[in-house]
SEPA-273500 format. One record per residue (C-alpha): x, y, z; residue number from 1. Coordinates in steps of 0.02 Angstrom, whole numbers, plus 32768, in hexadecimal, padded with zeros to 4 digits. Layout:
[[X,Y,Z],NUM]
...
//
This chain:
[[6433,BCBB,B7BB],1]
[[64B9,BD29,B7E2],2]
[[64F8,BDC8,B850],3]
[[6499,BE5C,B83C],4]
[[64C9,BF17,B85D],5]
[[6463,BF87,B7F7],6]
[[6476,C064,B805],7]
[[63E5,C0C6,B7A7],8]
[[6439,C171,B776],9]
[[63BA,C1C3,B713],10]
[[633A,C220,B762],11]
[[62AB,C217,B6E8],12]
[[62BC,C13C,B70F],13]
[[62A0,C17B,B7B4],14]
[[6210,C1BF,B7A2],15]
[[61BC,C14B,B719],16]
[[61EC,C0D8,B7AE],17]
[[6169,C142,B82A],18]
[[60DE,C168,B7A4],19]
[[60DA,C098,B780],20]
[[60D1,C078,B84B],21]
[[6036,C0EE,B876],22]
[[5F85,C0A5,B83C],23]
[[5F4E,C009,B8A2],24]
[[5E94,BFA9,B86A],25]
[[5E33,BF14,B89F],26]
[[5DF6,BECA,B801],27]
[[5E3E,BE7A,B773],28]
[[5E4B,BEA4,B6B6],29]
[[5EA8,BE47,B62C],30]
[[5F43,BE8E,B5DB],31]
[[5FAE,BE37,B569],32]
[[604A,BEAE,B561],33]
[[60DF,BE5F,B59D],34]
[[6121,BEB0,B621],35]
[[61C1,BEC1,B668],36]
[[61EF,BEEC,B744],37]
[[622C,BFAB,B73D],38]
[[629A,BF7D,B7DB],39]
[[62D7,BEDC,B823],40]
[[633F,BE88,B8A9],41]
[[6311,BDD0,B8E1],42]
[[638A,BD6B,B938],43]
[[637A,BCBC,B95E],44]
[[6407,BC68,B9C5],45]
[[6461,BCF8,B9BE],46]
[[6462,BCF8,B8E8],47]
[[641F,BD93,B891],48]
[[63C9,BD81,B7F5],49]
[[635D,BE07,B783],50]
[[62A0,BDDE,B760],51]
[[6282,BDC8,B6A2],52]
[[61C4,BDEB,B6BA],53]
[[612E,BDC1,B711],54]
[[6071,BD75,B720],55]
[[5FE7,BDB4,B78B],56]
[[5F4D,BD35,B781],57]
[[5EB0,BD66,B7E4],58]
[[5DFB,BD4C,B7F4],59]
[[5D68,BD8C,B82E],60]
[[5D77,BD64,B8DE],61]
[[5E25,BDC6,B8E6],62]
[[5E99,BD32,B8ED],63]
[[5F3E,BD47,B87D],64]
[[5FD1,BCF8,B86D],65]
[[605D,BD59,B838],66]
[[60FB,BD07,B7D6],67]
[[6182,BD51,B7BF],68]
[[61FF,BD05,B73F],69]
[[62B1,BD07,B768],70]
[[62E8,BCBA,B6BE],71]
[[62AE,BCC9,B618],72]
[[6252,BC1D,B629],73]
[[61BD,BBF3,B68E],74]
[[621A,BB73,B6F6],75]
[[626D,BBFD,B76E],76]
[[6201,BC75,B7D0],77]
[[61D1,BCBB,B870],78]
[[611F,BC99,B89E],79]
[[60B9,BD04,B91E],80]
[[6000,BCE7,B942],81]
[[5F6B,BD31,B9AA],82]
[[5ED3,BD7F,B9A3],83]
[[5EC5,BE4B,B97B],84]
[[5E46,BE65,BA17],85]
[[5EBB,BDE7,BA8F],86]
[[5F63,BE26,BA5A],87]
[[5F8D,BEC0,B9F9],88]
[[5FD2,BF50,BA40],89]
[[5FF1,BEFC,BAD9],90]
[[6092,BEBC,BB3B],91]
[[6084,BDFD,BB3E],92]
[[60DA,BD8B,BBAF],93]
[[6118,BD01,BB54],94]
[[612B,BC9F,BBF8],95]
[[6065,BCB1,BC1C],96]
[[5FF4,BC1F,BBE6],97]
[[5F44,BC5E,BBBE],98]
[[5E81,BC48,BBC7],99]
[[5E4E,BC09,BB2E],100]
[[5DCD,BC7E,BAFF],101]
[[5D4B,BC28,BA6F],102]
[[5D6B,BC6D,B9C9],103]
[[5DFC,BCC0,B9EF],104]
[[5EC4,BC6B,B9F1],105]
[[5F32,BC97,BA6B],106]
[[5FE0,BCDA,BA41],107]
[[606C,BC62,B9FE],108]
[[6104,BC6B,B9A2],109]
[[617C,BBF3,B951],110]
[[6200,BBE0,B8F8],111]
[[622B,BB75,B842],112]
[[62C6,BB55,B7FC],113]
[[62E0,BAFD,B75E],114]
[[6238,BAC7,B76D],115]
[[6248,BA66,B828],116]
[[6209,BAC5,B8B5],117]
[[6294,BAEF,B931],118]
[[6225,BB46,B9AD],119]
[[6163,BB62,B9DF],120]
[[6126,BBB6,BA84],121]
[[6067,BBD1,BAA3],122]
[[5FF6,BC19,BB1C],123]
[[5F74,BB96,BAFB],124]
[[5F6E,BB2F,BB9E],125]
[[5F59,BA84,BB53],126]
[[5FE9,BA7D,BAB6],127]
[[608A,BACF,BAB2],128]
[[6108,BB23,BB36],129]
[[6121,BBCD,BB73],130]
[[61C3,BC25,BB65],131]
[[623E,BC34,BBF1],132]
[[623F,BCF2,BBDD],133]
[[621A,BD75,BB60],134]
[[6183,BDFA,BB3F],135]
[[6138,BE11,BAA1],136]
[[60E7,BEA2,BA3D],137]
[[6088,BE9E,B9A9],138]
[[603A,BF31,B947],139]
[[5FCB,BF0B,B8BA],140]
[[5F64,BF5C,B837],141]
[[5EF6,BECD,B7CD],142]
[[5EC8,BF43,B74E],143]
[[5F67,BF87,B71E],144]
[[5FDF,BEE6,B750],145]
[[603F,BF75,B7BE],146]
[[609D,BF14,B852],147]
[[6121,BF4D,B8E4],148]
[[614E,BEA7,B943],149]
[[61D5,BEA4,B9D1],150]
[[620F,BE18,BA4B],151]
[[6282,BE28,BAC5],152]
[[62E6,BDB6,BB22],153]
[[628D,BD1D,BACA],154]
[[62C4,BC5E,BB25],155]
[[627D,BBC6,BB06],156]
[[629F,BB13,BB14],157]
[[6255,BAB5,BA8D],158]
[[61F4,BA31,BA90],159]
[[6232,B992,BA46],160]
[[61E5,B95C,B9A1],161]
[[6167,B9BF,B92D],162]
[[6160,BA4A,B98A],163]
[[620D,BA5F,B9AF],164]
[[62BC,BA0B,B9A4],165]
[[62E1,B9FC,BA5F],166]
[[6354,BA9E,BA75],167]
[[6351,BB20,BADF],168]
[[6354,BBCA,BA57],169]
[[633E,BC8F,BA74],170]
[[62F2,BCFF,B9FF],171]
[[62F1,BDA8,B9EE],172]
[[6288,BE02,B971],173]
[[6280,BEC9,B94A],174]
[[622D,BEF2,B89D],175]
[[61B4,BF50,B84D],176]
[[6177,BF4F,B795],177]
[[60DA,BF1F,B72C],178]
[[609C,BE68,B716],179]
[[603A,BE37,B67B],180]
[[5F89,BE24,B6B1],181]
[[5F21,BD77,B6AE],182]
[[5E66,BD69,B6F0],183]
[[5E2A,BCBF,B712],184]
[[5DB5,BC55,B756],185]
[[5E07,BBB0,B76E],186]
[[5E61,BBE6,B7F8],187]
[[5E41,BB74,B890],188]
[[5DDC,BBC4,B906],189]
[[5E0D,BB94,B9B9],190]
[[5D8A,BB08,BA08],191]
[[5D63,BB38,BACA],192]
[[5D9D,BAD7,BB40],193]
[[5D31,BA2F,BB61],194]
[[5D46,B9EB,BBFE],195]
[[5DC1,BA1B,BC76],196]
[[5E76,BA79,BC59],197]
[[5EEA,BA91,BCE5],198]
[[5F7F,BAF6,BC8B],199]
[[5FD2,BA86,BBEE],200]
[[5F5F,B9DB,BC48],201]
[[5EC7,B9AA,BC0A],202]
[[5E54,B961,BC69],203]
[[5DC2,B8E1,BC45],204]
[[5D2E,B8BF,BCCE],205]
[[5D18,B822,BCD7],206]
[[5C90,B821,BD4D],207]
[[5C33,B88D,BDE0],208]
[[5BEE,B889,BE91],209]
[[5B73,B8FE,BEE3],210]
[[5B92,B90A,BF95],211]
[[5AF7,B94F,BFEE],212]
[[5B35,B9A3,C091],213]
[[5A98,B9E0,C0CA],214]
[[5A43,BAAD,C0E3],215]
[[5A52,BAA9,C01C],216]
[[5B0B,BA8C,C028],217]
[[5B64,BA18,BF85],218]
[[5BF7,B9F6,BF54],219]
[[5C27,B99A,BEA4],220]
[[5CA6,B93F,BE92],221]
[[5CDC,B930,BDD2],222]
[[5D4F,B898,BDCF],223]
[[5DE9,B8A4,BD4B],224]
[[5E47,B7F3,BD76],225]
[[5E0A,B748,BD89],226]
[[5E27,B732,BE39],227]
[[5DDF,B7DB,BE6D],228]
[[5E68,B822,BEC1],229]
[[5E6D,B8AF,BE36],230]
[[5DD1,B926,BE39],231]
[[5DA0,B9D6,BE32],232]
[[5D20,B9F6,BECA],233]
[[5C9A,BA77,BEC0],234]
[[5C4B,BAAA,BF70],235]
[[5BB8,BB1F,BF4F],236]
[[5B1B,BB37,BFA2],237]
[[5A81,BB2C,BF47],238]
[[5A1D,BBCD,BF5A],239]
[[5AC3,BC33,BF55],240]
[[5B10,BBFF,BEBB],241]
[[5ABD,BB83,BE5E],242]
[[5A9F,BBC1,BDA1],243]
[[5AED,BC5F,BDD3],244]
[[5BA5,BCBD,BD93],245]
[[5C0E,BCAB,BE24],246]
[[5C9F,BD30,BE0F],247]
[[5D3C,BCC7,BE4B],248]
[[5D9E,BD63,BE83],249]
[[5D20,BDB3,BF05],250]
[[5D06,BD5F,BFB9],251]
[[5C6C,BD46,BFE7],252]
[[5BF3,BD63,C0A0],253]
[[5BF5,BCE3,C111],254]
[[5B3E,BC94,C13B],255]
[[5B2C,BC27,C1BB],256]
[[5B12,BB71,C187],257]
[[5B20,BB99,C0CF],258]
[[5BCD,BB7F,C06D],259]
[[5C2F,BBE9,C008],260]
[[5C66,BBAF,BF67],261]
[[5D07,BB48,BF63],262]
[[5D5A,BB1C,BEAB],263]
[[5DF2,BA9E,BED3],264]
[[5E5D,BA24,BE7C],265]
[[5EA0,B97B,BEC7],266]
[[5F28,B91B,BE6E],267]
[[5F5F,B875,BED8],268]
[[5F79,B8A1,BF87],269]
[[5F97,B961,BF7B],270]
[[5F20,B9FD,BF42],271]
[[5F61,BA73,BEAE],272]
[[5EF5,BAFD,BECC],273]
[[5E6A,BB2A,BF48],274]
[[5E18,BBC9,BF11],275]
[[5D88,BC06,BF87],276]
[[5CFF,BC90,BF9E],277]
[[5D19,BC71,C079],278]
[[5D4A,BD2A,C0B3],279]
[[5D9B,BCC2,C13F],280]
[[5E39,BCA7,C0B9],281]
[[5E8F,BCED,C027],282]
[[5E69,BC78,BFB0],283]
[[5E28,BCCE,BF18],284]
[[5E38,BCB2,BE75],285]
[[5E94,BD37,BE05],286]
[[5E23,BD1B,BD75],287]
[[5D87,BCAF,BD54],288]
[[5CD4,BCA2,BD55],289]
[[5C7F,BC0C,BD7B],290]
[[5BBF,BBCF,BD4B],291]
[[5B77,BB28,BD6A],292]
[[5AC1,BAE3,BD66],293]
[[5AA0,BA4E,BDD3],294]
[[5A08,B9DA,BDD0],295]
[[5A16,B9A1,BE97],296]
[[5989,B930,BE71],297]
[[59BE,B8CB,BDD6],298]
[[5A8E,B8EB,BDD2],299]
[[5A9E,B953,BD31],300]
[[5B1D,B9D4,BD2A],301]
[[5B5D,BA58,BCC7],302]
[[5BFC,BAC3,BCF9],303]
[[5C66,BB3C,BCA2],304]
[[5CF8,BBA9,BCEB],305]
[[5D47,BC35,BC64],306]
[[5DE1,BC85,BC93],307]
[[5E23,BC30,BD2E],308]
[[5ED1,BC68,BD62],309]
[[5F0B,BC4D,BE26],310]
[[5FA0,BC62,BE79],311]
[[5FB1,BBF3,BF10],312]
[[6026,BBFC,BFB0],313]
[[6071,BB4A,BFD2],314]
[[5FF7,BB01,C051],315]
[[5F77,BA94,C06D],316]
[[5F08,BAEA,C008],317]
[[5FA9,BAF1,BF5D],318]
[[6036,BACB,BF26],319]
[[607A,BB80,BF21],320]
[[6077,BB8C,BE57],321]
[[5FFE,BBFF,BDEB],322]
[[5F85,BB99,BD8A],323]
[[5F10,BBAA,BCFC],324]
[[5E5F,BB50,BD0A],325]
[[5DCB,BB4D,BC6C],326]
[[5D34,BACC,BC91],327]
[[5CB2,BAA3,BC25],328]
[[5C59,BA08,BC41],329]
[[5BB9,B9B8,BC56],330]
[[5B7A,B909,BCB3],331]
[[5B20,B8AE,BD1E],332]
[[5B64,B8A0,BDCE],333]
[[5B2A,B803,BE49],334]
[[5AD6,B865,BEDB],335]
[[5B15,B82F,BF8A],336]
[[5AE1,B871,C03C],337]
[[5B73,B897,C0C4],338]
//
């Protein structure tokens, strides 16, 4: 790769430049043209280098990945990926992990030189990093293989083996141009989360109590280490939200005797998170909805909680970081009485 400096003079490239950047779809169609990036500036570690062309693949479900060579080979490229619905035409914070959403990927983009991968950040919770800074837009047409991608102020430090060499890199990316289109089915389609994810940990339940508290008032504990001093808690009251959506960002009415829902995370001797419907504190949830369906009488469970995002203040009730929280399990708790 190598400095680049490029000045378009003639105004008709201009504008073949804006007619080529207008149209923007949300299916896919095959075309076998080989196409060629009208415009182009990508920088990585502070090297320029000119695209020699580009791949769209895409499926039904609006996932793509987008390559984009930067040598004649298929070794070196530029890889951004996301879902049409999730991503396009929006600003995305490459620091931001995300709620895996089923069907759909979340955004990530790496890097390959000479066939190794130097860098890979992701938004999925559970595999690779986030950058240390840099926003990210991507406009796509699937149809016409159409793109305008920037990324500004890209930083990452690698991760140290395949997806990554251990380095911290910047990238910088500013190019528009026409990918040769590829549907396909063989994609992978991103699994939903089984179990329990707390940001890039996942978490396995290894068993569960039912605490009966009395008035119809419960709280599960769902038990991720051996020793049980790692759990996620659920306090809920029957009547009020068992096999009901429970919107995690809205407080709820105080009634006398009954509890409000309580969603919290233990780990050792200190609580991550604490996010609460109590209008007695500000302890909501950013994000989320939470369902669950407990048997009181026989122990079996079922919870799920989509889109969980909290920010906590460092106190009893967190450990002042933002956190991202997907559930989906199912059990058999041992009932107790308080």
């Amino acid at each position: 790769m190598k400095k680049i400096k490029t000045i378009i003079r003639r105004p008709g490239l201009l504008l073949a430049v804006g007619i080529a950047l207008t149209a923007f779809a949300a299916s896919c169609s095959k075309n076998e043209n080989t196409e060629v990036p009208l415009a182009a500036e990508i920088i990585v570690d502070n090297t320029g280098g000119t695209p020699k062309n580009a791949r769209l693949e895409c499926d039904d479900n609006g996932n793509f990945a987008l390559l984009i060579y930067t040598e004649s080979d298929e070794n070196n490229f530029i890889r951004i990926q996301g879902n049409t619905a999730t991503h396009c035409n929006k600003e995305i914070d490459l620091t931001a992990k995300e709620n895996p959403q089923a069907g759909k990927r979340t955004w990530s983009v790496d890097c390959r030189k000479n066939g190794k991968t130097l860098f890979a950040g992701s938004g999925d919770p559970q595999t690779m990093p986030v950058f240390k800074a840099g926003k990210l837009t991507v406009d796509l047409d699937v149809n016409t293989g159409n793109y305008n991608v920037t990324l500004a102020g890209g930083k990452i430090q690698a991760a140290n083996g395949d997806n990554g060499d251990g380095k911290e890199h910047t990238l910088h990316i500013k190019t528009a141009g026409k990918a040769v289109v590829k549907k396909t089915t063989d994609m992978p389609k991103p699994e939903p989360v089984k179990g329990i994810a707390v940001d890039s940990e996942k978490l396995t339940v290894l068993s569960a109590e039912l605490l009966d508290k009395g008035k119809r008032n419960f709280m599960l504990y769902l038990y991720t280490s051996a020793d049980k001093k790692d759990y996620i808690r659920i306090v809920y009251n029957m009547d009020r939200h068992n096999n009901k959506e429970i919107d995690l960002t809205k407080k709820e009415e105080s009634q006398s005797g009954l509890y409000n829902y309580v969603v919290e995370y233990k780990k050792g001797d200190k609580i991550v998170f604490t996010g609460a419907g109590s209008p007695d504190f500000n302890l909501l949830f950013q994000t989320g909805k939470l369902k669950f369906n407990i048997d009181v009488a026989e122990g079996d469970y079922s919870v799920t909680l989509t889109n969980g995002k909290l920010q906590t203040e460092k106190s009893i009730f967190g450990d002042g970081n933002e956190h991202i929280v997907t559930i989906d399990t199912t059990g058999k708790a041992t009932l107790k009485k308080s």
